[in-house]
matplotlib code that plots the C-alpha trace (Angstrom):
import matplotlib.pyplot as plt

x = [1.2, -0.8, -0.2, -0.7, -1.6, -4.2, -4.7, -6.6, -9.6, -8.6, -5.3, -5.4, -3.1, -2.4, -2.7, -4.5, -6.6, -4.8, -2.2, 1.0, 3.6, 6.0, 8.9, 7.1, 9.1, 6.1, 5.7, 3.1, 1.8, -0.9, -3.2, -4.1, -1.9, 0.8, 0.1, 0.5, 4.0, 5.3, 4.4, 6.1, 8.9, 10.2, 9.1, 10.3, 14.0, 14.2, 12.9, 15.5, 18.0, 17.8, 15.8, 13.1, 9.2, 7.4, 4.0, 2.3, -0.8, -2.6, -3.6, -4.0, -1.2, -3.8, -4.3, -0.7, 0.3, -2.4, -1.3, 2.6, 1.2, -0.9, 2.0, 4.9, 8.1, 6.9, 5.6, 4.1, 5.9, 9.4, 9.0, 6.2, 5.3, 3.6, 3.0, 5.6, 3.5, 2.2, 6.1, 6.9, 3.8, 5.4, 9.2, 7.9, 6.4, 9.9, 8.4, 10.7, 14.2, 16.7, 18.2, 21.8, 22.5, 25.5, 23.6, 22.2, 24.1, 21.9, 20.9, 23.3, 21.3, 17.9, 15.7, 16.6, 14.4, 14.4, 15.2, 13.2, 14.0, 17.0, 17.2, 13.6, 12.1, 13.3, 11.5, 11.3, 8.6, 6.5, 3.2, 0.6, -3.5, -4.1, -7.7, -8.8, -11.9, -13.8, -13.0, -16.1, -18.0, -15.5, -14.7, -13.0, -9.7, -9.5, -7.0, -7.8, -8.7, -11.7, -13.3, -14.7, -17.4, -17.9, -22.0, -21.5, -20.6, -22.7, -23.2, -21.2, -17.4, -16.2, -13.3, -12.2, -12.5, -9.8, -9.0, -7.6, -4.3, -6.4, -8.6, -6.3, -4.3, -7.1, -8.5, -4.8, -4.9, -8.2, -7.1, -4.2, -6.2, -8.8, -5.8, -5.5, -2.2, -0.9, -2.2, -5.7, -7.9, -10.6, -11.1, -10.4, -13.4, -15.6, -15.2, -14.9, -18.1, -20.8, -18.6, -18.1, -22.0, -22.9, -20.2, -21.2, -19.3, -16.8, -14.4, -11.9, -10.1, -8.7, -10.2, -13.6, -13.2, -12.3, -16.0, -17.7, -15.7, -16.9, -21.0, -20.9, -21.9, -18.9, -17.2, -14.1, -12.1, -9.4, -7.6, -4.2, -2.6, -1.2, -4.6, -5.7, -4.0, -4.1, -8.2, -6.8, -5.4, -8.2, -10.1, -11.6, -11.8, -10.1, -7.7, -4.9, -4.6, -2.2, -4.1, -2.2, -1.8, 0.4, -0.2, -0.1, 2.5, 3.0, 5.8, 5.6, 8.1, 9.2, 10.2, 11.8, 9.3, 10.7, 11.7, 11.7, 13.2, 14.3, 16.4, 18.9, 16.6, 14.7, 17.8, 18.0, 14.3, 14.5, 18.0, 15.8, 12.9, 15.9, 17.5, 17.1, 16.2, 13.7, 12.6, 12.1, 10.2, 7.9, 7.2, 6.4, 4.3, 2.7, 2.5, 4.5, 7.3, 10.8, 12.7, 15.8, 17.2, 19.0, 16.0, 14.7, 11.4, 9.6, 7.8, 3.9, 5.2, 6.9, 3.8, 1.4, 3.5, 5.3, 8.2, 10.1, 8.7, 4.9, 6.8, 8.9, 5.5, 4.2, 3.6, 4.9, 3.8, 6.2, 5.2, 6.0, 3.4, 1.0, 1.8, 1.0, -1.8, -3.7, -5.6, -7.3, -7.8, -9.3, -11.8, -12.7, -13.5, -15.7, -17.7, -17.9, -17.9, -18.8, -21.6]
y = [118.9, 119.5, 119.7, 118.0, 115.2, 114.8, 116.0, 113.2, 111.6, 108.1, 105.9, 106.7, 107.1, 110.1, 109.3, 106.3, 104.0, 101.1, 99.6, 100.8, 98.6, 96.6, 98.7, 102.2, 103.9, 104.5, 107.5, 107.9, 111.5, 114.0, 115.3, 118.2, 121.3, 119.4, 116.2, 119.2, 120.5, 117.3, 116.3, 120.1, 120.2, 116.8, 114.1, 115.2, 116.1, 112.7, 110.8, 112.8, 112.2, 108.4, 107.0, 106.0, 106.2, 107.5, 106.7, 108.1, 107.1, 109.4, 109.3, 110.9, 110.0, 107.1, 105.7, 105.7, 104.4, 101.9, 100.6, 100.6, 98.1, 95.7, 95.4, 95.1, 93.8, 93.7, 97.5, 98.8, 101.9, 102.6, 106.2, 107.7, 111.4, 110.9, 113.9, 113.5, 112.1, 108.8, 108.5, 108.4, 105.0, 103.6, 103.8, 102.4, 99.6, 98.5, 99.5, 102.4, 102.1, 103.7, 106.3, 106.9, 110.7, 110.1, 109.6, 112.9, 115.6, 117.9, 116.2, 119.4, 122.0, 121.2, 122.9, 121.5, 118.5, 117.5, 113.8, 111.1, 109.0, 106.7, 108.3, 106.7, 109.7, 113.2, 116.2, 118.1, 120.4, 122.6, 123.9, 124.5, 124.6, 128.4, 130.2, 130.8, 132.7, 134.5, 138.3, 138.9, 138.0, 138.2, 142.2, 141.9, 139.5, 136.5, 136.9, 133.9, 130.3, 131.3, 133.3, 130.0, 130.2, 133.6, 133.1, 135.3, 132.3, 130.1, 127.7, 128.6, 127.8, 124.3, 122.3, 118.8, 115.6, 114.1, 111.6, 115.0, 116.3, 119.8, 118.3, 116.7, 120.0, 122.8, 120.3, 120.2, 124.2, 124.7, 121.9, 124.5, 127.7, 126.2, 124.8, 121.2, 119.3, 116.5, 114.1, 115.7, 116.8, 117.0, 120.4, 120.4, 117.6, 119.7, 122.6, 121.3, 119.5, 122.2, 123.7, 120.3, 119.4, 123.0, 122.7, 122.4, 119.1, 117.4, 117.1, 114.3, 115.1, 119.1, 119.3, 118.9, 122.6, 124.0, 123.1, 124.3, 128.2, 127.6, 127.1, 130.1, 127.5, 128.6, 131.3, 130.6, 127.3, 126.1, 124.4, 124.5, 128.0, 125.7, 124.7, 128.2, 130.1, 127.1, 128.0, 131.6, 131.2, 129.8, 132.8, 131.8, 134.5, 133.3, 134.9, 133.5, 134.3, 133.1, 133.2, 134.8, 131.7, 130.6, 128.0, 124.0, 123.3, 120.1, 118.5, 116.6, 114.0, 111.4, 107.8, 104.5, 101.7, 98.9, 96.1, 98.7, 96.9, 100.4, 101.7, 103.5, 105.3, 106.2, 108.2, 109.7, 110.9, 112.3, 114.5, 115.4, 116.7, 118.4, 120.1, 123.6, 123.9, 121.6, 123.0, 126.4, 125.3, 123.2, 126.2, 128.6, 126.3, 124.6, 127.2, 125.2, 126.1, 124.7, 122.2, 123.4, 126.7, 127.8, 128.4, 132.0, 132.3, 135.2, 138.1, 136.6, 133.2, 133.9, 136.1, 132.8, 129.9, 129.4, 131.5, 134.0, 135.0, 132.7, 129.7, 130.7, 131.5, 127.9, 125.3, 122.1, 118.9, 116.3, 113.5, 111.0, 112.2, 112.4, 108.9, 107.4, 108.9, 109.0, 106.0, 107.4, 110.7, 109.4, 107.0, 109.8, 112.4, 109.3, 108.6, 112.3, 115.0, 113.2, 111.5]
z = [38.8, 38.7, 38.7, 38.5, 40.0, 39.4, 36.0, 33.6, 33.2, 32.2, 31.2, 27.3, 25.0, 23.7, 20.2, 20.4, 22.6, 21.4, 23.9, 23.9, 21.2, 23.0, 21.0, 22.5, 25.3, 27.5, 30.1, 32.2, 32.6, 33.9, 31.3, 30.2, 29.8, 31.3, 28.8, 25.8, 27.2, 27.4, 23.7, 22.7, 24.7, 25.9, 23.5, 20.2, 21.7, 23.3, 19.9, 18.3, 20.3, 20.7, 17.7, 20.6, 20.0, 22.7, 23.6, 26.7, 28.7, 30.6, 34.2, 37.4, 40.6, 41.9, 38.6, 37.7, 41.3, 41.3, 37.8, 39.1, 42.2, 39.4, 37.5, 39.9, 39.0, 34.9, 34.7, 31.5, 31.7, 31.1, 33.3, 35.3, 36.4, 40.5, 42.8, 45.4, 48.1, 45.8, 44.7, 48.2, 48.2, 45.8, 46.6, 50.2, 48.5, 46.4, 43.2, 42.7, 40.5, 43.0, 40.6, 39.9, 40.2, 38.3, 35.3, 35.5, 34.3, 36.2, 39.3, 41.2, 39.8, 41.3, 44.1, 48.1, 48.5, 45.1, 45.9, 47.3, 50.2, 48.6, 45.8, 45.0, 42.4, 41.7, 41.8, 37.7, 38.7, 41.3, 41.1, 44.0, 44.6, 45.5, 44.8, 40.8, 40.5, 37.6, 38.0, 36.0, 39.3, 41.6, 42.3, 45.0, 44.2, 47.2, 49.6, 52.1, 52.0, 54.2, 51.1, 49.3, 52.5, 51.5, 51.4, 48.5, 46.7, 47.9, 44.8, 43.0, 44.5, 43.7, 45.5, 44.6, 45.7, 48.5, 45.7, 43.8, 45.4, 45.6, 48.0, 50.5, 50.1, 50.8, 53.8, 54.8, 55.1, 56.4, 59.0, 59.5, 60.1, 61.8, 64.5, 63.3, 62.7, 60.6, 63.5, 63.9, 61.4, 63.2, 62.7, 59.1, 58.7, 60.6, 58.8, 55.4, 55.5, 54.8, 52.4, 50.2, 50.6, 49.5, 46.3, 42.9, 42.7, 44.2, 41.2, 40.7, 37.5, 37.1, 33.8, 34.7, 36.4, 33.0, 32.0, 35.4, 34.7, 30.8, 31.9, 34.7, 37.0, 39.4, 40.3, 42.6, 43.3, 45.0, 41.8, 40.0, 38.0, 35.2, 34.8, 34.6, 32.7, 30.0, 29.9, 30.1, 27.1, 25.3, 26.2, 29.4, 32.0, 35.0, 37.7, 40.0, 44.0, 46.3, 49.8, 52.6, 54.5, 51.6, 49.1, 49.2, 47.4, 45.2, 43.5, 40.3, 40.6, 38.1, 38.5, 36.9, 37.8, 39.7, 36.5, 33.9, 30.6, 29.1, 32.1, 30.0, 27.8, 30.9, 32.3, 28.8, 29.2, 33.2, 31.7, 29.2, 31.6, 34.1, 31.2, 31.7, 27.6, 28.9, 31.9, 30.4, 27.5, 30.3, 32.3, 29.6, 27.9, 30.9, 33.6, 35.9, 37.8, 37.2, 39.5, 37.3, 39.7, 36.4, 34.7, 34.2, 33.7, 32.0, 34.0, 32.7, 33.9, 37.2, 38.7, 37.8, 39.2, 42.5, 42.3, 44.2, 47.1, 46.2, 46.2, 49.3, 51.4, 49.6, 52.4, 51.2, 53.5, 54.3, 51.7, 53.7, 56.5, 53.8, 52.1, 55.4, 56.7, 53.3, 53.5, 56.8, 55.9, 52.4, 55.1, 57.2, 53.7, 52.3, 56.1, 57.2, 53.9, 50.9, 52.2]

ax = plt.figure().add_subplot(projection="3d")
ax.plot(x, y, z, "-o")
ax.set_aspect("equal")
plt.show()
């Protein structure tokens, strides 16, 4: 969200590496192209609105969740951005605010399963891992998961670490075509194994991919279009498919952490985010799409991020499935592929 997910290299902050003043309302967001949006399109409203001043750290879902479970009960931040399937971890483990819908002037206006189990996160945006590839080198535009083992690319495709939500999600659909389930990935292991031992790297943070695309040292990955069509637009040449089997979806959710001192300006923030103002300045900016069904987005947008009929085809796995089998499908990735 991804992102997302799965978007930053480290816990910074964004305009300093000093810790975060006790007066700060702190969020805790991907990086990247998503980090930028929020700074342009949610920040400065909400410090307008309330008198508040914001300061975020940056991290991927792990970090984020990790630092929700060191802190529990006495959390550093007063919000937090987590793909769905890490909110779901957390919420499980009591450190999830159960949030008041009646607080949010727009909690009716939001895409069917936009709310977590009890009311434990909300959904504020989508976004997906499809195939982005170099049409400079790739002629022939990708239509199927199965064309990262094209041996035409042999070296030069790149797919992400299981840590990343892009990894778990493309072994999720290769599992898929290859006849696995939620309950046996044995095929997906099997399959993925050449393929991540043959990869350029096995990235961990979305950004890094930027820099791969930059050096001609890949040519196609399975990776995030907000992530993209930000290089996109600094000049990079890049180009989105969604593969027939449809897309992994993934939903960036947001959450009050369990003891959060600054409830009330947290509610302020997450109305902010749902707004449709909001949403639409998110989307155009970040290349995500909105959680907000009243937002229109623009033609340039809407053929880039899961909308329509792509986010209709998108395959979105039950995050509950996925928060509980994630610590044995991250054992098997580290004992059978990454070795």
């Amino acid at each position: 969200m991804h992102p997302m997910p799965f978007l930053a290299a480290a816990i910074l902050s964004v305009s300093t590496l000093a810790v975060a003043q006790a007066d700060d309302f702190v969020i805790a967001s991907y990086g990247g192209s998503f980090g930028e949006a929020l700074k342009t399109c949610h920040v400065p409203a909400f410090e307008k609105a309330t008198g508040a001043t914001v300061s975020v750290k940056l991290g991927n879902s792990s970090q984020t969740a990790a630092a929700l479970r060191a802190t529990k009960g006495n959390p550093d931040f007063d919000v937090a951005f987590l793909d769905d399937a890490f909110a779901v971890q957390t919420g499980n483990e009591g450190l999830n605010e159960r949030l008041d819908r009646a607080k949010l002037s727009h909690a009716g206006d939001l895409i069917p399963g936009a709310w977590g189990k009890n009311d434990s996160y909300v959904v504020t945006m989508v976004t997906a891992t499809v195939l982005i590839y170099d049409p400079k080198v790739v002629k022939t535009p990708p239509t199927s998961w199965l064309d990262l083992f094209d041996p035409h690319y042999a070296g030069k495709n790149v797919i992400a670490d299981i840590s990343n939500a892009a990894g778990w999600q493309f072994l999720l659909a290769l599992n898929k075509i290859k006849g696995g389930t939620l309950d046996n990935i044995d095929p997906g292991v099997a399959a993925i194994r050449p393929l991540a031992q043959g990869s350029t790297v096995l990235y961990t943070q979305a950004d890094q991919v930027v820099t791969l695309f930059e050096r001609g040292e890949v040519a196609i990955a399975a990776w995030y279009p907000n992530n993209a069509a930000a290089a996109v637009s600094r000049g990079l040449s890049l180009a989105v498919a969604y593969p027939k089997e449809g897309a992994v979806g993934i939903l960036a959710t947001m959450v009050i952490p369990k003891g959060a001192k600054k409830r009330e300006l947290a509610y302020r923030f997450i109305e902010q985010v749902l707004s449709p103002e909001g949403q639409k300045c998110f989307s155009e900016r970040a290349m995500i799409g909105p959680a907000n069904i009243k937002v229109q987005l623009s033609d340039k947008v809407a053929q880039i991020v899961p909308y329509g009929e792509t986010l209709q085809d998108a395959w979105f796995v039950d995050p509950e499935i996925v928060a509980r089998q994630m610590p044995l499908w991250t054992r098997r990735w580290q004992r059978e592929v990454a070795r």
